[in-house]
Each structure stands twice: as C-alpha cells, then as structure tokens.
VEXFIDREN-947822 format. One record per residue (C-alpha): residue in three letters; x, y, z; residue number from 1. Coordinates in nm, 2 decimals. Example, Ala and Ser with C-alpha at 12.3 -4.5 7.8 and 13.67 -1.06 7.14 Angstrom:
<nodes>
  type       x       y       z  seq
   ala    1.23   -0.45    0.78    1
   ser    1.37   -0.11    0.71    2
</nodes>
This chain:
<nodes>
  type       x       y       z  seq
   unk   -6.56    0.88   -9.02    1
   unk   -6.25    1.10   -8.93    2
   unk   -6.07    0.98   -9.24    3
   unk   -6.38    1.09   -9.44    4
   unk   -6.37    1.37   -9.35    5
   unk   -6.00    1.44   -9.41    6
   unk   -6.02    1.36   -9.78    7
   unk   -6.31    1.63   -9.78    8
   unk   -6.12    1.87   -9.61    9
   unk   -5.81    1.82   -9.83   10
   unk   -5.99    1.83  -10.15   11
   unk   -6.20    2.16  -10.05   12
   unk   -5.80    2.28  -10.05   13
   unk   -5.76    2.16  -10.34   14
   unk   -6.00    2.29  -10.58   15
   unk   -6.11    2.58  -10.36   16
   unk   -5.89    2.90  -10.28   17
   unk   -5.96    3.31  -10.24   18
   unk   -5.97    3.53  -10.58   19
   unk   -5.73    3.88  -10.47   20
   unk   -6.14    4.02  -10.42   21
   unk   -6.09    3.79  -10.15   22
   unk   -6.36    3.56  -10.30   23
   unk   -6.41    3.22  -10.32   24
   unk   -6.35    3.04  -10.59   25
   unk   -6.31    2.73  -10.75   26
   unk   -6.11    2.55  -11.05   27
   unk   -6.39    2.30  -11.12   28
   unk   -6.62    2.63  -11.30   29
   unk   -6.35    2.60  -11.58   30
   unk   -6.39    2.37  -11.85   31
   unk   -6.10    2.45  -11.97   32
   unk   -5.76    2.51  -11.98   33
   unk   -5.37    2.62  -12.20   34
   unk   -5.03    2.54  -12.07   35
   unk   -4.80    2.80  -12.16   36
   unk   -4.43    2.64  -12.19   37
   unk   -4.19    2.83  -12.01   38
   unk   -3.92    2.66  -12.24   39
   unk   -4.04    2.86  -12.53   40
   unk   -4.17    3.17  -12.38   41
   unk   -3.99    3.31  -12.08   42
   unk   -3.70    3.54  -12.07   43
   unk   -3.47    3.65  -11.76   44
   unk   -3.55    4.04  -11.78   45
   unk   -3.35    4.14  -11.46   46
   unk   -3.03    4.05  -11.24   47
   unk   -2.66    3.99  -11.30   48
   unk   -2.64    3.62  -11.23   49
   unk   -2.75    3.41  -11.56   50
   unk   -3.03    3.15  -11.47   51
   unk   -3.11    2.90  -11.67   52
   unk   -3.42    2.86  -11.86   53
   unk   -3.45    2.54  -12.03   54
   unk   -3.66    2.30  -12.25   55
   unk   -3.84    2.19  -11.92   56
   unk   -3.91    2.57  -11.85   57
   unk   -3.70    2.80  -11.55   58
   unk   -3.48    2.52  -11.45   59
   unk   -3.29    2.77  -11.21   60
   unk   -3.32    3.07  -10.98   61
   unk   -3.10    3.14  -10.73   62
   unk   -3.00    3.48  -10.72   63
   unk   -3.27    3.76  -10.52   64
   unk   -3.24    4.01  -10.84   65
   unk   -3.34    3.75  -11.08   66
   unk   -3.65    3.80  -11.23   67
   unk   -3.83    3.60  -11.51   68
   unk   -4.11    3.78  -11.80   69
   unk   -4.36    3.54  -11.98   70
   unk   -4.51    3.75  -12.29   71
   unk   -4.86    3.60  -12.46   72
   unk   -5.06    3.76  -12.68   73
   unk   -5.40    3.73  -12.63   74
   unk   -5.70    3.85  -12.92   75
   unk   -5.92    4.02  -12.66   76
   unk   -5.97    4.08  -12.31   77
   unk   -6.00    3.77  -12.12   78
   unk   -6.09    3.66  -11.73   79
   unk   -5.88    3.35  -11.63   80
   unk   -5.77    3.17  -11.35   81
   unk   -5.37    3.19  -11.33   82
   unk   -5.20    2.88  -11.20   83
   unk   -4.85    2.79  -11.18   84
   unk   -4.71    2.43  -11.26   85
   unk   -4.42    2.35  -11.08   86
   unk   -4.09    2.11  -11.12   87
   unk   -4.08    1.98  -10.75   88
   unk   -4.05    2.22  -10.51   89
   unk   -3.69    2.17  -10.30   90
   unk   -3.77    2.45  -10.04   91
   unk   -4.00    2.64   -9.82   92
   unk   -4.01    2.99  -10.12   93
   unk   -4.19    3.31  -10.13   94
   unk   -4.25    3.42  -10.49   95
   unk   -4.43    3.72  -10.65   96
   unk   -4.64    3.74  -10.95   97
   unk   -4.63    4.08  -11.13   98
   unk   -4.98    4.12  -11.33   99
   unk   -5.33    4.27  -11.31  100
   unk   -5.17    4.37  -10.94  101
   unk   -4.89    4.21  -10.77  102
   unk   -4.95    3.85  -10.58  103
   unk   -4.74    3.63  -10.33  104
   unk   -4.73    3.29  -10.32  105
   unk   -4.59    3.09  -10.06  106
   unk   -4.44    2.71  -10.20  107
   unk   -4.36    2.41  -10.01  108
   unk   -4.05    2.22  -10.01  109
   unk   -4.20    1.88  -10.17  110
   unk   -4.48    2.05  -10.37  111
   unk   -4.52    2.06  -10.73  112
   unk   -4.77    2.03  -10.98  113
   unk   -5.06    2.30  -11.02  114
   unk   -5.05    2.57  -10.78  115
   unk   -5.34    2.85  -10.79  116
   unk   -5.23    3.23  -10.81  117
   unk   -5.53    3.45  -10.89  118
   unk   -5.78    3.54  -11.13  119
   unk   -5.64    3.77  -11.41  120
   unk   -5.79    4.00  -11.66  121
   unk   -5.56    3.98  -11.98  122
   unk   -5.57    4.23  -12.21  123
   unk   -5.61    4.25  -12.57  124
   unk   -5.26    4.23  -12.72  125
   unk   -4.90    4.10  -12.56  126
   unk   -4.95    4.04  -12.17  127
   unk   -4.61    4.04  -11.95  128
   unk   -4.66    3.82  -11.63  129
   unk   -4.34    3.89  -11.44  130
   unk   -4.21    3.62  -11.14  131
   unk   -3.99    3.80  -10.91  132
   unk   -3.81    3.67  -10.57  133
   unk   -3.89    3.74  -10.19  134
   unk   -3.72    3.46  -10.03  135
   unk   -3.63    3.11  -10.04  136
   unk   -3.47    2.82   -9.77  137
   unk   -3.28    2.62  -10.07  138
   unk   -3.09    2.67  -10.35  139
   unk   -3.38    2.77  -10.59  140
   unk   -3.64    3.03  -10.51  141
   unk   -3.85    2.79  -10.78  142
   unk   -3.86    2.56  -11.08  143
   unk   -4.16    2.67  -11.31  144
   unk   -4.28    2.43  -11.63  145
   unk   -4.55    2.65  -11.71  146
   unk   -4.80    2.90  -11.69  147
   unk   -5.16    2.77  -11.69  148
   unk   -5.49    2.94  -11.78  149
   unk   -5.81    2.81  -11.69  150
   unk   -6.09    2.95  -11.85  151
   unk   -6.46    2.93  -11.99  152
   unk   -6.59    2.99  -12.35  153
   unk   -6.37    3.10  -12.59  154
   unk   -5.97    3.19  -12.56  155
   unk   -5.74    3.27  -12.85  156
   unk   -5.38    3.31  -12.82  157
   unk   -5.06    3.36  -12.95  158
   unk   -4.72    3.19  -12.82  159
   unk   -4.45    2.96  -12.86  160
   unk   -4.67    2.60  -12.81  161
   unk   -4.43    2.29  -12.87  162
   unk   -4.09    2.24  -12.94  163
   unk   -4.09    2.05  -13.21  164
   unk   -3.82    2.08  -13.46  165
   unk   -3.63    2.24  -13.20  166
   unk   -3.91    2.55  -13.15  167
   unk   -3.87    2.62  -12.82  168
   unk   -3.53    2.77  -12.94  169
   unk   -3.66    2.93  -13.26  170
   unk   -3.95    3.10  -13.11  171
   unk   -3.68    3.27  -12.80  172
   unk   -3.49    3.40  -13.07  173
   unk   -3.80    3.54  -13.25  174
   unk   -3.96    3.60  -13.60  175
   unk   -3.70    3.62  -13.85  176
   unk   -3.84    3.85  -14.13  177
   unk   -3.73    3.94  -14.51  178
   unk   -3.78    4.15  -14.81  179
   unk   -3.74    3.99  -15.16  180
   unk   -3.71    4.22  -15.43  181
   unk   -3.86    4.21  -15.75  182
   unk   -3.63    4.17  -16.04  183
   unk   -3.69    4.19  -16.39  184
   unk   -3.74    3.87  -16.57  185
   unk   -3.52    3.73  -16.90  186
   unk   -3.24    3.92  -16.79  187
   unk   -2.88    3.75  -16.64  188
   unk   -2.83    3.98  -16.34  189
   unk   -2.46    3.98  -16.14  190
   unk   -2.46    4.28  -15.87  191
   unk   -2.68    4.37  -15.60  192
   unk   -2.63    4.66  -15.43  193
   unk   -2.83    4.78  -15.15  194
   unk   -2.78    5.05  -14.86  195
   unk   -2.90    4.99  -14.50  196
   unk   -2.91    5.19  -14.18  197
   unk   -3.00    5.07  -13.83  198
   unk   -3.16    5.37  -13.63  199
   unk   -2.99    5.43  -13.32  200
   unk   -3.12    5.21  -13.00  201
   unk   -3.26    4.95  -13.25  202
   unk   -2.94    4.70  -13.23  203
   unk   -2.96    4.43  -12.96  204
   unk   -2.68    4.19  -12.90  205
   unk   -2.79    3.87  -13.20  206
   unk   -2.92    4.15  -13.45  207
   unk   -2.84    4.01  -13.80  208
   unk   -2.91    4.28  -14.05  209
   unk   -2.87    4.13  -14.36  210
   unk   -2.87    4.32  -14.66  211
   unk   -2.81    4.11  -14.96  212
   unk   -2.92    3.80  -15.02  213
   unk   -2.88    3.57  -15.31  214
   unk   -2.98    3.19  -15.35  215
   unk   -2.72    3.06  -15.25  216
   unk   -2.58    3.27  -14.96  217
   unk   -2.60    3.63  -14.73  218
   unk   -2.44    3.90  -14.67  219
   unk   -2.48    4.20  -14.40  220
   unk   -2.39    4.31  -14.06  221
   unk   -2.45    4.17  -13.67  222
   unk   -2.42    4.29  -13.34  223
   unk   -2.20    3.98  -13.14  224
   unk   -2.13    4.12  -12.83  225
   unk   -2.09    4.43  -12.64  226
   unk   -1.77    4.54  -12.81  227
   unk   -1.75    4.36  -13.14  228
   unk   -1.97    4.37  -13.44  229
   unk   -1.89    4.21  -13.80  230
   unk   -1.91    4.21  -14.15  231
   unk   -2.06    3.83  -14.30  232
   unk   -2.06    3.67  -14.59  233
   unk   -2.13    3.34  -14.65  234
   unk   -2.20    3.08  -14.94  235
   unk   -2.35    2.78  -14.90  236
   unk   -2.18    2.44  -15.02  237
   unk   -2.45    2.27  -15.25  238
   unk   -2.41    1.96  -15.03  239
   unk   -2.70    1.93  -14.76  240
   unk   -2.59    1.89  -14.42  241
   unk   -2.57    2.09  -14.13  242
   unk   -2.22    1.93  -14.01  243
   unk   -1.90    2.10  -14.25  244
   unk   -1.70    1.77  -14.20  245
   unk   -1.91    1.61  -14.39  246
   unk   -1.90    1.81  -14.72  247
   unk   -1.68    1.61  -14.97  248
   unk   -1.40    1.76  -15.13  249
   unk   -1.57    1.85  -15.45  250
   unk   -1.86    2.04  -15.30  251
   unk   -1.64    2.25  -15.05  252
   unk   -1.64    2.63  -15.11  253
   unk   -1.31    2.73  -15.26  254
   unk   -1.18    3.05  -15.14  255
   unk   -1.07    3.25  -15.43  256
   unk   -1.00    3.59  -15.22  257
   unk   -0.99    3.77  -14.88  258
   unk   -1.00    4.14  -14.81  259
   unk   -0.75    4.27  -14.55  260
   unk   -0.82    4.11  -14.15  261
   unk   -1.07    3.91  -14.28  262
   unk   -1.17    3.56  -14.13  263
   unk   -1.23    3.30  -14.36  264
   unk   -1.33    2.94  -14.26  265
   unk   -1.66    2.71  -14.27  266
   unk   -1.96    2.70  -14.08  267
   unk   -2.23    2.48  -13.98  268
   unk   -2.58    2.42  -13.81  269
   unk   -2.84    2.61  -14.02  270
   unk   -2.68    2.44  -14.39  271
   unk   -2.29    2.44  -14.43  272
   unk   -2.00    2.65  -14.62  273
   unk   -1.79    2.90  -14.68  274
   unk   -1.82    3.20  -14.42  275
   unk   -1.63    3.52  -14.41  276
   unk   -1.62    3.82  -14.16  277
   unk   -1.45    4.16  -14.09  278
   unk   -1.46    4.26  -13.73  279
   unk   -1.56    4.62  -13.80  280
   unk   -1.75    4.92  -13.52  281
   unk   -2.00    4.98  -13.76  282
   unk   -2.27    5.24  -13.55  283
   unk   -2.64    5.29  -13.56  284
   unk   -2.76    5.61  -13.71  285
   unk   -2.50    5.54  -14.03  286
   unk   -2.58    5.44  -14.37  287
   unk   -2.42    5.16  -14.48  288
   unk   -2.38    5.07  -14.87  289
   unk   -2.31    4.68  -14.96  290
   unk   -2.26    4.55  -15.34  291
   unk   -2.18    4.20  -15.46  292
   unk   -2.20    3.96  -15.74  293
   unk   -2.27    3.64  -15.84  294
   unk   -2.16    3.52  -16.17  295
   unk   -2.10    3.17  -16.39  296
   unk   -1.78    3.05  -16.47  297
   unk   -1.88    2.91  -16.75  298
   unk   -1.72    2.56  -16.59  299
   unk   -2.02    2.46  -16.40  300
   unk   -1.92    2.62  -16.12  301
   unk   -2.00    3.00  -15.95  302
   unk   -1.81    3.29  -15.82  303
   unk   -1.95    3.50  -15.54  304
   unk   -1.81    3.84  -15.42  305
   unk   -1.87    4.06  -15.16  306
   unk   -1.77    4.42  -15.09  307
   unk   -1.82    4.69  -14.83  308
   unk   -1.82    5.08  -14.89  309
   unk   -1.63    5.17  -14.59  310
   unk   -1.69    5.57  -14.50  311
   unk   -1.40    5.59  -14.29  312
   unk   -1.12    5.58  -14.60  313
   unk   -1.41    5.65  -14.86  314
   unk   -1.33    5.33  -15.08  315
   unk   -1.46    4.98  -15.13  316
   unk   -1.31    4.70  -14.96  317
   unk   -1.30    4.37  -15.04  318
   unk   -1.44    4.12  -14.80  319
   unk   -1.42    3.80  -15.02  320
   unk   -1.45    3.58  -15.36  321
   unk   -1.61    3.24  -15.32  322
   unk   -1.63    2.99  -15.58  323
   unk   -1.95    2.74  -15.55  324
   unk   -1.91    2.41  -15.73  325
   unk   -2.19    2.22  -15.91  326
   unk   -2.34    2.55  -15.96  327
   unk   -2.42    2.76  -16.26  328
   unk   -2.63    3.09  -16.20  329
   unk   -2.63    3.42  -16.22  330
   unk   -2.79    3.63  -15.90  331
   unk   -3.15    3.50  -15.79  332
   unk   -3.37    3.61  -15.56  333
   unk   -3.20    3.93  -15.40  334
   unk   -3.34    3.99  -15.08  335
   unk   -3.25    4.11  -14.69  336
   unk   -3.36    3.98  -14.37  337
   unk   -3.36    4.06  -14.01  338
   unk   -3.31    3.78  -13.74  339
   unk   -3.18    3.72  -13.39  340
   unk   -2.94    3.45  -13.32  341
   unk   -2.94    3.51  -12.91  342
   unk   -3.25    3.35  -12.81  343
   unk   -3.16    3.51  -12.44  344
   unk   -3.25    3.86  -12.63  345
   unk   -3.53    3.77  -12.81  346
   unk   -3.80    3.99  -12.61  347
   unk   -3.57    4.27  -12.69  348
   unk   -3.68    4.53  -13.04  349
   unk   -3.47    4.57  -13.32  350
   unk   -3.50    4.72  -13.65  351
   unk   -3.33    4.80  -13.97  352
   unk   -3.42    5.01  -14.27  353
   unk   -3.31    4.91  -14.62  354
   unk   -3.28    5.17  -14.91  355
   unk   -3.18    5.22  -15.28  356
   unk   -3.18    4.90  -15.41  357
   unk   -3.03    4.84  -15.79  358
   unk   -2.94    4.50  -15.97  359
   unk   -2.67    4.56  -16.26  360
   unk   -2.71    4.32  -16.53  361
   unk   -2.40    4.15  -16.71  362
   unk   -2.30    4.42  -16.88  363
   unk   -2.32    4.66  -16.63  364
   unk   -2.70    4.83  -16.68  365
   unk   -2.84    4.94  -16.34  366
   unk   -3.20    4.89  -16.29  367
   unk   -3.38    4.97  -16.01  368
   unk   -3.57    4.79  -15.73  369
   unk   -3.84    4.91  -15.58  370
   unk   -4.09    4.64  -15.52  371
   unk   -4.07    4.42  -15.22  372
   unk   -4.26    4.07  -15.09  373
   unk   -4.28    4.06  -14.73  374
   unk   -4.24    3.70  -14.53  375
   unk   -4.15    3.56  -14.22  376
   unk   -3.96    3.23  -14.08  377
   unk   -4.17    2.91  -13.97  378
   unk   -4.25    3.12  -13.58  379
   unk   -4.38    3.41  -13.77  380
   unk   -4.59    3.18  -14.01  381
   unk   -4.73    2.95  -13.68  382
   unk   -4.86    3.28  -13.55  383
   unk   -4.62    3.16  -13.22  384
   unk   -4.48    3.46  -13.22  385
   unk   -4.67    3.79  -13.37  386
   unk   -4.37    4.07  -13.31  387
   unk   -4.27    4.13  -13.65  388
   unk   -4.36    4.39  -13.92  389
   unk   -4.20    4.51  -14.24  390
   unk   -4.28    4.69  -14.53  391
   unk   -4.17    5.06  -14.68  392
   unk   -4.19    5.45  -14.56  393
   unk   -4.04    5.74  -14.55  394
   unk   -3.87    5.66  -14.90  395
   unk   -3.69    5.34  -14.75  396
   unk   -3.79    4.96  -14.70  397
   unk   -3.77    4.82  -14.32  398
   unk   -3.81    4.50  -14.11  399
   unk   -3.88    4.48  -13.73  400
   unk   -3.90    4.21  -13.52  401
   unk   -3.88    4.10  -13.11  402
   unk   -3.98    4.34  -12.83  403
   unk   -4.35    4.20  -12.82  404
   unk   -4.54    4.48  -13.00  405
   unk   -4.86    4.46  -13.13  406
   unk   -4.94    4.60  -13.46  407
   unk   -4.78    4.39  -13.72  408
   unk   -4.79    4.34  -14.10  409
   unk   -4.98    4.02  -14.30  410
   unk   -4.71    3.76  -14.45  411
   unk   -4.69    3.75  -14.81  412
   unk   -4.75    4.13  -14.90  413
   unk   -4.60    4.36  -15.15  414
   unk   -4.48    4.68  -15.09  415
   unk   -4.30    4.96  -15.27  416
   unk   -4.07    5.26  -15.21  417
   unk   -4.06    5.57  -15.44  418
   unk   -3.81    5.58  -15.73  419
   unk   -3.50    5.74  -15.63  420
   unk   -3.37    5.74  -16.01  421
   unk   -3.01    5.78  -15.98  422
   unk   -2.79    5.43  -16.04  423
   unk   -2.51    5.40  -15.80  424
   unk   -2.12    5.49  -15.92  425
   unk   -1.87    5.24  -15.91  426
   unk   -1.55    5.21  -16.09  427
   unk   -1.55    4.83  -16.18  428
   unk   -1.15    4.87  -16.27  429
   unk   -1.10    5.02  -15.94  430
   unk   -1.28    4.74  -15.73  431
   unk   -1.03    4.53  -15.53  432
</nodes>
C-alpha cells in the first residue's frame, strides 16, 4: 500500500507543478509539443569568458556573467507551457529564465530530462528567452539541449529545426542574402562596377559585404576582427571539392598578378581556389567604389581582375589577375551579397547599401543597372531563420540580415533604383 502510494505521489510531481499565477497546472492538458535545439538557435549575449554552445545545445556555463539568448519567431500570440530539457545535471544550480517576467529554477545534481518553468505568452514576431546565472555547486551552472513548448491547437513557428547538412551552423551565422542584377542580353559584357557603403554601426565582426559577383567568383569587403578588415577576391577552380589539395594541376587558379601587400594563396570549405586579400581600415559611413572584369582568352581559359578605388591616394589599385582554366566566358550573373561567416555573431544586425551599378561591354560601352532579383541562402528559403530583407530606396539597393527583426522582404522579388545616368570614368591605360 505504501509503495502505491509513492508512485502516486511522485507522478503528481511529475506532471503537476504551479503556473507563476501560482496555479495549478498540468502537462497532460497539452497535446502537443516543439523542441527548440539549442545547437542551432542560442547565442552567448553576455560575459567575458567564451562558453561553448554546441551541436548538443549549451554544452558549458561556468562563468556568473554568462548569459545565453534563444530567439523564435512565432506567427501570433501564443500561451505555452515552457520546459527545459537538460544534459544531466552535475550539480545542485540556480538558474533564471528571462521572459513574460523573470523565473528561477532550482536543478538537481543527477537530473536531466524535461524540467517545467512556467507558462508563457509569446508574442507575435521574434521572442528572446534569456537563461542567466544565480548560483551553482559544480563546474557548470547547466547543460541545456533544448527549449520545449507545450501547447494546444495550433502553433507556427520559425527557427533553426535540424542540423542537417551542417544547419545548426548555417542557421547561427544567419540568412545570407543577394542582389542579382539584370543585364542586357546578346551582349559579351567584361566590367562590373559597383559602389557600396556600410552605414555606420551596421558592421559586426563576420560581415561579408560583397559587391561584385560573377559566376565564377566574389569580390568585396569583411569585417575579421576588431582591428583588421580586408579586401577579397576570389575565383573558383572549376574542379568541385571543398579540400584545395585536391585540385589537380590543370584546374588550379593561376595567378597572373598581385597588387602591392596583397595575400595571395588558395582556399577551401565552401568550393576551392584562388583567393586574394588587402588588409585595408576601410570605415562605415564611406563609399566604397569596386570595378572588375572577366574576359576570354581566347585559349579556353579566363582572366579575372579585380580593383579597388582607394580615396586615400585617389587612384585605383590593383588587387589581383586570376586566370581560370577550362573556362571560356565573359561576366555572368553580376550580383552582391551580404553574409556572416561568425556564427557566434549571428543575432547581431548588419547592413550594406549598394549603388550605381554599370556593366561595360567589350569595347568599353557602359550601360546601366538598375534592376535587381532579391534571394536568400537555403536558412532564408527554409523559413529557419526570417531576419533578412533587401530591396532598393533612397536611390540605392540594400541587403540586411541577423539581429532578429521582424519585417522582411518575399524571396524572389525584383526591385529597381532610379537612373542615375552618368557612366563612371576610368582611364583603362591608366589601370595598374
């Protein structure tokens, strides 16, 4: 009888806990619920020390500063019950959840699984649930696998849901976003030039703002750390593989030419080839301009070239000559894009705004660009992550992406600028 009447006590604990009303309530009245991987959807958002977050969600937390943001974006408001599922628990912890009012929990060394927090309200739109520390008696204040929502009727939301192909990754960094201009047809372009500006507070650590694309390759400026940003540009080899070692001889990139101080090597992991890059302070707030070619060498292979307009001497500067082998074109499909490459700083806006574009045909006639498709990487097209817009005002084209906002713009649609009707000046003799 006594031991009946254990297992009812213990699973009244179980399933049967106080709402922050203070009223009872019970996880058998929802019929269902959504794990929300911490792998893919958590950042650290405070404290010095660097915790890990990993594939199997907040795999660390040591330090009392730390604190941890979950971001989900949900269609409309929505009550739910908000559970934690732990790794196992190695200490006696006190942890607080930051949402719809702040909540303590008190863990047990040993526990793990589903643990109930409280019943939430989310809103309509992104939703930050913040973990922050009180006090722990072991190395971790917690190990967290995921966020779980119970809930009945309908619940429609927006995050980064499996990591296949590597997603969990992708979807930290963000939505990579681009602009493809529309070029004439029947005509055999070789420049692209194109002007961009980053407005000032827009320009994260990982910002990639490329600003002209071809078919084979990309070329623009990042942010890589606190005190060095760069100039890239980089050709493909026409050999698919992510691994540069394996490139045979014939299908390496050839370096024709290098600018002053610039790197030149290979690179690797998203396709292989010939990279370039000029460790240069470029600031937000400033227009940059960036021209290049692409052009047959009537061998069956193709030169690429890149230069930079720098403001400081007032000239253009080389930053490289590629040759591509097994490859005859002239430029295709000039575009720009906006990624993050730190997945660490992926809850973190940026934005860049690209103006003036003009393709220059083989002999040298400008024509202008000024239509634009809008499109976004695989995240974007899931709907995983929803933080990315891009499209054209105030005379320019722009991209945006990270940072969690709400109002975003459909994949797939066109846009246009206003004419600005004056072709840029260059001096072809005088390029270097």
């Amino acid at each position: 009888m006594n031991n009946i009447l254990l297992l009812i006590l213990l699973f009244s604990l179980n399933t049967v806990f106080l709402s922050k009303e203070g009223i009872e309530i019970s996880r058998d009245q929802y019929s269902a619920t959504i794990a929300i991987p911490l792998g893919g959807n958590a950042y650290q958002t405070a404290g010095s020390v660097k915790e890990k977050i990993g594939n199997s969600g907040i795999e660390s937390w040591s330090d009392h500063q730390s604190e941890f943001s979950i971001y989900i974006k949900s269609a409309e408001e929505k009550q739910v019950l908000l559970s934690l599922e732990l790794l196992e628990q190695e200490g006696n912890a006190e942890i607080l959840i930051d949402f719809d009012g702040a909540s303590t929990i008190n863990l047990e060394k040993g526990q793990s699984g589903n643990v109930p927090v409280k019943e939430i309200k989310l809103l309509a739109g992104y939703n930050q649930i913040t973990l922050k520390a009180i006090s722990k008696e072991a190395a971790d204040y917690a190990k967290i696998k995921n966020l779980i929502f119970s809930y009945e009727g309908e619940l429609s939301l927006n995050y980064v849901k499996d990591n296949i192909d590597n997603r969990f990754y992708w979807g930290r960094r963000g939505p990579s976003v681009h602009l493809t201009y529309t070029l004439p047809e029947n005509q055999n372009f070789k420049w692209f030039y194109n002007e961009v500006s980053v407005p000032v507070g827009q320009d994260p650590i990982g910002s990639y703002f490329m600003a002209n694309g071809f078919g084979e390759g990309y070329f623009g400026i990042q942010v890589n750390s606190e005190t060095e940003r760069r100039i890239l540009f980089s050709v493909w080899s026409p050999f698919k593989t992510d691994n540069p070692n394996e490139i045979p001889e014939e299908e390496k990139i050839k370096l024709l030419k290098k600018g002053e101080d610039v790197y030149t090597g290979e690179f690797g992991n998203e396709g292989s080839g010939g990279q370039s890059f000029l460790k240069y302070p470029w600031k937000a707030g400033q227009t940059y301009r960036f021209l290049n070619s692409v052009e047959p060498d009537g061998n069956g292979n193709t030169i690429y070239t890149a230069y930079f307009y720098d403001p400081e001497v007032g000239n253009w500067i080389l930053i490289a000559s590629f040759l591509r082998p097994k490859t005859d074109t002239w430029y295709k499909s000039p575009h720009s894009f906006l990624e993050n490459f730190v997945p660490q700083s992926g809850n973190i806006q940026r934005m860049g705004e690209y103006q003036n574009q003009w393709a220059a045909d083989e002999f040298g006639n400008w024509v202008e660009l000024t239509e634009a498709k809008f499109t976004g990487d695989d995240i974007a097209r899931r709907g995983y992550r929803m933080d990315y817009a891009g499209g054209s005002g105030l005379g320019k084209f722009y991209l945006k992406n990270g940072g969690f906002f709400n109002v975003n713009t459909p994949i797939n649609s066109i846009h246009n600028r206003p004419s600005q009707g004056t072709a840029p000046s260059i001096d072809w003799d005088k390029l270097p």
